[in-house]
C-alpha positions as CSV (number, residue, x, y, z in Angstrom):
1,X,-201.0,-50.8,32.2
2,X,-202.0,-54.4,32.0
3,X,-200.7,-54.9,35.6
4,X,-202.9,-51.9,37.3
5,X,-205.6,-53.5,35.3
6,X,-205.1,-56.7,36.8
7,X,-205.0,-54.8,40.3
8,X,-208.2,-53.3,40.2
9,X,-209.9,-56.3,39.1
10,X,-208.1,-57.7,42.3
11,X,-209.1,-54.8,44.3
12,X,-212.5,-54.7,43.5
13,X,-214.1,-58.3,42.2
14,X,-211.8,-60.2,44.9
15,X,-211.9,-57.8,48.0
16,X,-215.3,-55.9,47.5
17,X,-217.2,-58.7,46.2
18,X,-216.0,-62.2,46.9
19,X,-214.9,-60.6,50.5
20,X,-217.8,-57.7,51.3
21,X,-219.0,-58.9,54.6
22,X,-219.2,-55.6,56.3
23,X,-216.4,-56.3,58.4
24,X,-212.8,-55.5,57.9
25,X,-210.1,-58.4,56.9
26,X,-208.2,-58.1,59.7
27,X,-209.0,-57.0,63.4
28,X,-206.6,-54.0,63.3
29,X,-203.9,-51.8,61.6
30,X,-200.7,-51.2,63.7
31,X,-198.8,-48.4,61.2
32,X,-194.7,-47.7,62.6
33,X,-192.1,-45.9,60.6
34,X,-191.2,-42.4,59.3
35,X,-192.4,-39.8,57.2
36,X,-194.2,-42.1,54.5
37,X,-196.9,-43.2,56.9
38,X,-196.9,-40.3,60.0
39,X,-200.5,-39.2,60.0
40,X,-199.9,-36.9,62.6
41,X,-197.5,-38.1,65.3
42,X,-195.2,-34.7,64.7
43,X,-197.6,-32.1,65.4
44,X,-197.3,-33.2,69.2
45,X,-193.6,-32.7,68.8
46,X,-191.1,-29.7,68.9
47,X,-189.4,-30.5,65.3
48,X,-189.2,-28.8,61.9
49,X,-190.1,-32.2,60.7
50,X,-194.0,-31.7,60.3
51,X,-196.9,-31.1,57.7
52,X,-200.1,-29.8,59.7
53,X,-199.9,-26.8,57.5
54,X,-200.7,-25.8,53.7
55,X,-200.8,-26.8,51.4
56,X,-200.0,-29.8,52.8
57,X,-203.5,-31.9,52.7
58,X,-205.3,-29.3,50.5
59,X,-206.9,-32.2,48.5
60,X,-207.8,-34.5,51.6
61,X,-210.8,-34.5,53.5
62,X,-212.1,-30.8,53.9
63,X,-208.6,-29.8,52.8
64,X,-207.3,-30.5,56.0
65,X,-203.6,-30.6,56.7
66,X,-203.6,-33.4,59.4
67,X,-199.5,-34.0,59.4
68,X,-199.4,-36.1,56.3
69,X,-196.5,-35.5,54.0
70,X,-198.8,-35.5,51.0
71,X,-201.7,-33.2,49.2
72,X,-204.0,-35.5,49.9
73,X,-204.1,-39.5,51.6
74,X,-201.2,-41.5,52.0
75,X,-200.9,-45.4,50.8
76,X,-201.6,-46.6,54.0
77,X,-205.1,-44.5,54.1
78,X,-205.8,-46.6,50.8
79,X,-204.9,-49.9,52.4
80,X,-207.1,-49.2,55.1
81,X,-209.6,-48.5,52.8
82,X,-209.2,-51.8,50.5
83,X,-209.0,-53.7,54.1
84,X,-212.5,-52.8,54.9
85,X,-212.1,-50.2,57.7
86,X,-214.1,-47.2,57.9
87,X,-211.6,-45.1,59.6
88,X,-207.4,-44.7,59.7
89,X,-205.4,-45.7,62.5
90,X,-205.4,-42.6,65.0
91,X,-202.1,-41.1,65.5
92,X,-201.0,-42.2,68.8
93,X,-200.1,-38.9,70.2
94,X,-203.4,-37.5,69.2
95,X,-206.6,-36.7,71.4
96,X,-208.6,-39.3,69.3
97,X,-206.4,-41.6,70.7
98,X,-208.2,-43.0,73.7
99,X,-211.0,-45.6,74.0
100,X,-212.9,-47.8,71.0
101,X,-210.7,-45.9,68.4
102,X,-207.9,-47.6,69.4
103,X,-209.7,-51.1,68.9
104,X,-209.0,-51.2,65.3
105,X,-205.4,-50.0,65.4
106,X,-203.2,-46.9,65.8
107,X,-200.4,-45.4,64.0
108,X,-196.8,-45.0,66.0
109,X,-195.0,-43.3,63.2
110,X,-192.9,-40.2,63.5
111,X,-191.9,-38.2,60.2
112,X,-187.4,-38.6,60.1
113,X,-187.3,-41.3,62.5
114,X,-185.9,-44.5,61.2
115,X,-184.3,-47.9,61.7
116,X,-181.7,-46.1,63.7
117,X,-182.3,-44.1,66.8
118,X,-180.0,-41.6,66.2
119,X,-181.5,-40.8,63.0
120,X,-184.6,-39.7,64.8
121,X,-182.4,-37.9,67.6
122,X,-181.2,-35.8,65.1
123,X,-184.7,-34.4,64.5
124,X,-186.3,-35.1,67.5
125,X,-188.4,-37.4,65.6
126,X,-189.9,-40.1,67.3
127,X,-186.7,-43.0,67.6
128,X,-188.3,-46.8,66.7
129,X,-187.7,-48.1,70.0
130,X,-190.0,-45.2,71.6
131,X,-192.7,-46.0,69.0
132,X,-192.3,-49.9,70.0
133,X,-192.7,-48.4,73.9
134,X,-195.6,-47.0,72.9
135,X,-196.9,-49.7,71.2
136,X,-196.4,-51.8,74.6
137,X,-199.0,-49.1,76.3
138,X,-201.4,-49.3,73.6
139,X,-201.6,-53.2,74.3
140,X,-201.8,-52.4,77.8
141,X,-204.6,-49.9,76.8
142,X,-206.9,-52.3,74.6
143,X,-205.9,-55.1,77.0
144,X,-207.7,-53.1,79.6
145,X,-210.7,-52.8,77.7
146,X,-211.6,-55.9,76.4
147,X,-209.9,-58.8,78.0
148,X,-206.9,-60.6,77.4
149,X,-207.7,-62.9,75.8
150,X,-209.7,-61.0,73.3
151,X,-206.8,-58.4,73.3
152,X,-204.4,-61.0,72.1
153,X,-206.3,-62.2,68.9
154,X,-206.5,-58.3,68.1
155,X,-202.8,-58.3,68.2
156,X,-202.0,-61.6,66.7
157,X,-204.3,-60.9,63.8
158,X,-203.3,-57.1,63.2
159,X,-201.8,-56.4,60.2
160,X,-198.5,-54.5,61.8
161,X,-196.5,-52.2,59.2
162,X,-193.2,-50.7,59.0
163,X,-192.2,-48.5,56.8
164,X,-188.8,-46.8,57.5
165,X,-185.3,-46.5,56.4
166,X,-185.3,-43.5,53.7
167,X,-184.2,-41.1,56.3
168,X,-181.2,-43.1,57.6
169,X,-179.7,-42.4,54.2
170,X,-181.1,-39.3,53.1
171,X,-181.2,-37.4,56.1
172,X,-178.2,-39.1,58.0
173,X,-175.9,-41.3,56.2
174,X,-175.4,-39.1,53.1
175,X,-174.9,-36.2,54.5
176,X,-172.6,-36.7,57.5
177,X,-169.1,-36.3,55.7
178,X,-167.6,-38.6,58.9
179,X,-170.2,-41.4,58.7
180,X,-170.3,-42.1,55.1
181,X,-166.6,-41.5,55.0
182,X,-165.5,-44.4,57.4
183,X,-168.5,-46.8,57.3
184,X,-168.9,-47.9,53.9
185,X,-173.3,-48.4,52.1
186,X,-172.6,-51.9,52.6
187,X,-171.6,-51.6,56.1
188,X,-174.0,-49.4,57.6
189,X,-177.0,-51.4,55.7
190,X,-176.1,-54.5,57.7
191,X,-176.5,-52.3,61.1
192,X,-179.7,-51.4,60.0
193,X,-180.1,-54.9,58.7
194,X,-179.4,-55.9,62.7
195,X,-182.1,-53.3,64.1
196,X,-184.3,-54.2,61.7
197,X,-184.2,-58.3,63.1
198,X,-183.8,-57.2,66.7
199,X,-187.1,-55.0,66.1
200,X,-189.0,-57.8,64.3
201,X,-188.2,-60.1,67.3
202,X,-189.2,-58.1,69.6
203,X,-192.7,-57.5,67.6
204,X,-193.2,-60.7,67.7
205,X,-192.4,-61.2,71.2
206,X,-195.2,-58.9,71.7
207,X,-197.3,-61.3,70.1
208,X,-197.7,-60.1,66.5
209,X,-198.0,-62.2,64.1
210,X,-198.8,-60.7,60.6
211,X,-195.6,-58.1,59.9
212,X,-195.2,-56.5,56.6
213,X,-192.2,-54.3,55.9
214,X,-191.8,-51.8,52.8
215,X,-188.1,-51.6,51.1
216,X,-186.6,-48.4,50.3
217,X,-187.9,-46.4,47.7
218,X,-185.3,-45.9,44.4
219,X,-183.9,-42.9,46.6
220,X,-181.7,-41.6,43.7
221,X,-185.1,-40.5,42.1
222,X,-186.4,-38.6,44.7
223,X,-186.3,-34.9,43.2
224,X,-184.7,-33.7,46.8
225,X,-182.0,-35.9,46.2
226,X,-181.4,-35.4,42.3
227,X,-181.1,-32.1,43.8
228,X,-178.7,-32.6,46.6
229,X,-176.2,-35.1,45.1
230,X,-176.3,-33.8,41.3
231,X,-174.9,-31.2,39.3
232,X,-177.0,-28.3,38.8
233,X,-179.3,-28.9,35.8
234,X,-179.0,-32.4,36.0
235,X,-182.3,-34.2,36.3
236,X,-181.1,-37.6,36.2
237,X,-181.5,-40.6,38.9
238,X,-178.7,-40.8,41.2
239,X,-177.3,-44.1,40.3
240,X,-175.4,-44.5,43.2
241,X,-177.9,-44.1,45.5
242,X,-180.2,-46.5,43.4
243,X,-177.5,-48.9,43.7
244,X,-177.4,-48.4,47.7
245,X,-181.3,-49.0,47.9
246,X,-181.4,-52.3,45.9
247,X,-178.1,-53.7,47.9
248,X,-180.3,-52.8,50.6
249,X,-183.5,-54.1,49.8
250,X,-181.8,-57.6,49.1
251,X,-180.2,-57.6,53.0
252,X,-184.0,-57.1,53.8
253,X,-185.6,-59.8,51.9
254,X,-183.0,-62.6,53.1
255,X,-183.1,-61.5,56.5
256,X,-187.0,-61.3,56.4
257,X,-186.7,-64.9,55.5
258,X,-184.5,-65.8,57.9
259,X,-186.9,-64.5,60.8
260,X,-189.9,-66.0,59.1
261,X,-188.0,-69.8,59.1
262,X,-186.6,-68.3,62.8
263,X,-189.9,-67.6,64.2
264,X,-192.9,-70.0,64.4
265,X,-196.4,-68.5,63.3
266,X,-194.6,-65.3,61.4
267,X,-196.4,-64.1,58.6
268,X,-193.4,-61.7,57.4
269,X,-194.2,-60.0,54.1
270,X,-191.6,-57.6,52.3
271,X,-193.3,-55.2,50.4
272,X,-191.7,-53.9,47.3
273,X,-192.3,-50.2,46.9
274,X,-189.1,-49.5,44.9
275,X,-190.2,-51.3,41.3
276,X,-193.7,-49.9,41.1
277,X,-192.3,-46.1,42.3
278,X,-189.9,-46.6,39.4
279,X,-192.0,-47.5,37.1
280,X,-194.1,-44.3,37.5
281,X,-191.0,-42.6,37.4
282,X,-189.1,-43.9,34.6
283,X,-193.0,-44.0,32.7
284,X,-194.7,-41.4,33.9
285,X,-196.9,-41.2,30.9
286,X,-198.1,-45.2,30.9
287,X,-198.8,-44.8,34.4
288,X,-201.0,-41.7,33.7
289,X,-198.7,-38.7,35.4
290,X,-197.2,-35.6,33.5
291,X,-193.9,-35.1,35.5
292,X,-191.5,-37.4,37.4
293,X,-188.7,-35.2,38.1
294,X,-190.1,-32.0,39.7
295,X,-192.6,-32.1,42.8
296,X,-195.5,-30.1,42.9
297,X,-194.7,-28.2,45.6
298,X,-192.8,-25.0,45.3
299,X,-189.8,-25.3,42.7
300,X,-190.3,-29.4,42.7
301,X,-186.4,-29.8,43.5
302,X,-185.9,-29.4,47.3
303,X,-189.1,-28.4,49.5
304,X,-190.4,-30.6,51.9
305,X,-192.1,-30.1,55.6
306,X,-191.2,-26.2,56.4
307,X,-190.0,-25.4,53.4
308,X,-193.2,-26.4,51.4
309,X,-195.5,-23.9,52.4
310,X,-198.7,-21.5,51.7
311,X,-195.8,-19.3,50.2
312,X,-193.9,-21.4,48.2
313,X,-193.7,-20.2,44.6
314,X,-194.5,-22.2,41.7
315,X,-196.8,-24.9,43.3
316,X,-198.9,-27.0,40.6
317,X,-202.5,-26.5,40.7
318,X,-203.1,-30.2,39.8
319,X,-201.0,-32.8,41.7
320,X,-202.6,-35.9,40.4
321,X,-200.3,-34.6,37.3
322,X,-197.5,-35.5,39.4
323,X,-195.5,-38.7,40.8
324,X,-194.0,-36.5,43.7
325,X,-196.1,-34.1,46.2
326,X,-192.8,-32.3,47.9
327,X,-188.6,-33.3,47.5
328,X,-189.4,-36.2,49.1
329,X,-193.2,-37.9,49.4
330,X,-194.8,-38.9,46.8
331,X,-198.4,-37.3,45.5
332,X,-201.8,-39.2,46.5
333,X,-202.0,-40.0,42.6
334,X,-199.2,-42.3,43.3
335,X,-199.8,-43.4,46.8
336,X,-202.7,-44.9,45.8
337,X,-200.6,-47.2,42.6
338,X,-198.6,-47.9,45.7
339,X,-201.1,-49.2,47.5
340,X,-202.8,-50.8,45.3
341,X,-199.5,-52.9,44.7
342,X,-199.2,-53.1,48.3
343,X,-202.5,-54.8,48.9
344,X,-201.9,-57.9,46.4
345,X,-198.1,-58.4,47.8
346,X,-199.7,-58.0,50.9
347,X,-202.6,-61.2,50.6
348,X,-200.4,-63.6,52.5
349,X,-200.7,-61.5,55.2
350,X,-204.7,-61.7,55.1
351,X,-205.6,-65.1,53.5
């Protein structure tokens, strides 16, 4: 409790206050990833992956199910917020899409991508290296409209954020009995560990400069996964797959500082999202939630995108009770914790 407090005194006396000039702290958002930051990107896609239906977004703006895997805004709309923009990054495949909107950002991200193409393949998701295509005509795009020159500041001083690599475990690595089988957690973290530098270099090569990168979540906590790899009745954290994440998330940090001493100019920031999602899940209580096992959607134990619909039986009434929205994404109660923890990790990235 002591360190949200010391957040929102961040939040507000430091960003609001000592910062409130009208104008946002950085020239532009650039979002890329999977599921945990798509505000849209799947609806212009043929895929079961998606959430433009309820009750998905029944507690955003005008209860409005824009393609968010949440009931309400994700961490990223929060960031935005705390940033100083007045509006989110457009999805890239939307109509809004065109013109000034895409002046202060856009968001590439496709719900089951991840760091691997074939992940995204198997869901006809979005695949990283399409989202950094697009990302190449966007720059094309603002280039067009305002210069250069003035283009390139845009870019260098975006704040560009990736957020990805849930899905090449959950939804690939796990459960493919050949994959996991011969190729080992360890192994297959340092191919995504070599995707992940190839990517970063070749963000930077586009002239990006300020990078941030989220770790994976505790994925043995997710209630689609205590579902999937437990016994029935067991509403434990998979270990295992806690263990996996971690292993990970410390291949991520030393290569993020290897690219950082690599590359001249890199503001590379790894954001942890894995302590503070535990903490609301191992506390629920202290962090002001009423359940951390179950989601609120349907039974809490498996539904996500399809399968969490207008029909579902059993969905809460009150999500801001709850750590998780659906199996897999967490509630806009606890997106906004995550951002909030997100935005002081994230200062380097803005001083």
């Amino acid at each position: 409790m002591k360190m949200l407090m010391l957040i929102n005194c961040l939040v507000i006396a430091g960003f609001y206050a000592g910062f409130g000039t009208g104008q946002p702290l950085v020239p532009a958002l650039i979002i890329m990833g999977d599921s945990v930051v798509d505000t849209g990107n799947n609806n212009r896609r043929t895929t079961l992956v998606k959430a433009n239906f309820p009750p998905y977004g029944r507690d955003f703006f005008a209860h409005n199910a824009t393609g968010r895997f949440s009931n309400g805004k994700l961490a990223i709309d929060f960031t935005a917020e705390y940033l100083g923009f007045t509006s989110y990054p457009v999805p890239y495949l939307s109509q809004q899409a065109n013109g000034t909107h895409l002046l202060t950002g856009a968001n590439f991200a496709s719900a089951a991508s991840g760091f691997d193409d074939a992940t995204a393949l198997l869901y006809n998701a979005i695949t990283l290296n399409q989202q950094l295509k697009n990302y190449k005509e966007y720059q094309s795009k603002v280039t067009n409209m305002v210069g250069r020159d003035r283009a390139n500041e845009i870019f260098a001083g975006a704040i560009h954020l990736l957020s990805t690599g849930s899905s090449d475990f959950l939804q690939s690595y796990y459960i493919n009995p050949i994959l996991n089988r011969i190729v080992t957690p360890d192994r297959y973290s340092d191919r995504l560990m070599n995707i992940y530098s190839k990517f970063i270099q070749n963000l930077y090569g586009l002239g990006a400069r300020k990078i941030g990168v989220t770790t994976l979540p505790p994925l043995g906590c997710l209630p689609a996964a205590i579902t999937m790899f437990t016994e029935a009745g067991n509403n434990t954290c998979v270990e295992r797959l806690n263990r996996d994440a971690v292993s990970f998330n410390t291949k991520l940090n030393n290569t993020s500082i290897y690219l950082t001493n690599k590359l001249p100019g890199l503001k590379l920031v790894v954001f942890d999202i894995y302590t503070p999602l535990l903490n609301m899940v191992m506390n629920p209580v202290e962090n002001g939630f009423f359940e951390a096992r179950r989601a609120c959607c349907g039974t809490g134990t498996m539904e996500t995108s399809f399968l969490c619909n207008a029909r579902s039986v059993g969905t809460c009434s009150n999500a801001t009770n709850y750590v998780f929205w659906d199996g897999f994404h967490p509630s806009e109660a606890a997106n906004r914790v995550l951002a909030r923890n997100l935005l002081v990790q994230g200062i380097p990235l803005i001083s």
